[in-house]
C-alpha positions as CSV (number, residue, x, y, z in Angstrom):
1,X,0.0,0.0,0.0
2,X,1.0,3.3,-0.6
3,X,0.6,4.9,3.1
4,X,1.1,1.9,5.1
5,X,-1.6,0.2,7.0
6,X,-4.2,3.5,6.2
7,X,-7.6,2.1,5.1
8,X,-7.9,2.9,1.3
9,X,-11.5,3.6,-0.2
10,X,-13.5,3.1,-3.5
11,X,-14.5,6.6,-4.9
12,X,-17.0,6.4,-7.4
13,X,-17.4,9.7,-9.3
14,X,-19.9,11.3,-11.1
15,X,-19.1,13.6,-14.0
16,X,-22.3,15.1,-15.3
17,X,-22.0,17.7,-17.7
18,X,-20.3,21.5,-18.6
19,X,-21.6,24.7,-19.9
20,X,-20.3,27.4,-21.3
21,X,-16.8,25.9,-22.3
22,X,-14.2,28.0,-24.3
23,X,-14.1,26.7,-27.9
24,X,-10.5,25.8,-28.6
25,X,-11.5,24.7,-32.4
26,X,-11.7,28.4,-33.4
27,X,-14.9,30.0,-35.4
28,X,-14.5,28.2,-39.0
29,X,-13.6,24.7,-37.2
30,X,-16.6,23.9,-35.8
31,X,-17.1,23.3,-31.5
32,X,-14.9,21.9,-29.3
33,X,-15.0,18.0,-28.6
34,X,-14.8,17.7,-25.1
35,X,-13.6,15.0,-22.6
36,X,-12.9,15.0,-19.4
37,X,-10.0,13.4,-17.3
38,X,-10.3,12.8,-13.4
39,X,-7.2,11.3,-11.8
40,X,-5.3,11.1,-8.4
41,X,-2.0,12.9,-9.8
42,X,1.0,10.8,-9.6
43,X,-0.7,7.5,-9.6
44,X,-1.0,6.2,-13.2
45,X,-3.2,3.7,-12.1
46,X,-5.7,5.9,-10.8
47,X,-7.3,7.2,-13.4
48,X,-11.0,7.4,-15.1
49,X,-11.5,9.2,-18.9
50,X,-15.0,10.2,-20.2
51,X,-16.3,9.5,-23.7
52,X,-15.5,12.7,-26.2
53,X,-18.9,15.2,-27.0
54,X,-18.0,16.0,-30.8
55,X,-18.8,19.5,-31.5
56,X,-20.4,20.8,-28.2
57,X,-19.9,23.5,-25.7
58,X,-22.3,22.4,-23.4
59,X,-21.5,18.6,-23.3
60,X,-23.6,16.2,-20.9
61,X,-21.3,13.1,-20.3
62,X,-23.7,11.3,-17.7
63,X,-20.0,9.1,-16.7
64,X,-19.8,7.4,-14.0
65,X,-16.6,5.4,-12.6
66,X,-14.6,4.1,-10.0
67,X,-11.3,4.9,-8.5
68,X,-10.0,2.4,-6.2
69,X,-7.3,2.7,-3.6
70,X,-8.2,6.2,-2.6
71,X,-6.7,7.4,0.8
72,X,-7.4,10.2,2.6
73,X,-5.0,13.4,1.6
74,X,-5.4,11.7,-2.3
75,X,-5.8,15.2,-4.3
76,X,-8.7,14.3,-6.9
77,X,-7.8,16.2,-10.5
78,X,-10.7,17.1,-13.2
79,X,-9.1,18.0,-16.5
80,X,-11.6,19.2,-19.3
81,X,-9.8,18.3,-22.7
82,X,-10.4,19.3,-26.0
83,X,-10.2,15.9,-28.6
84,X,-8.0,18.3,-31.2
């Protein structure tokens, strides 16, 4: 275990939608295709990805996963991501 004998935990998150997001694809390329990435930094492992909304600003992913071997101090990063 990473923290020695510290009771680690099965997070299951939720990632429900956006609005509003920037569109990186600029005006003659169409919308953004979003994703988004939720991971414990540093621990490859620990990772979850949702599924890409082609051409949409204000994408509804409805994901849900689960992250095991959470501990408590874990630092939970949400990285929107644009496909292009």
């Amino acid at each position: 275990p990473r923290h020695g004998n510290m009771a680690s935990a099965r997070l299951q998150i939720t990632v429900e939608s956006a609005s509003n997001l920037y569109n990186s694809d600029g005006v003659l390329a169409g919308k953004s295709d979003p994703y988004v990435i939720v991971e414990v930094p540093g621990q490859e492992n620990m990772k979850l990805q949702t599924d890409v909304v082609s051409n949409e600003l204000n994408p509804v992913w409805s994901f849900t996963g689960e992250i095991t071997g959470f501990m408590d101090g874990d630092v939970l990063r949400f990285t929107v991501m644009d496909k292009d």
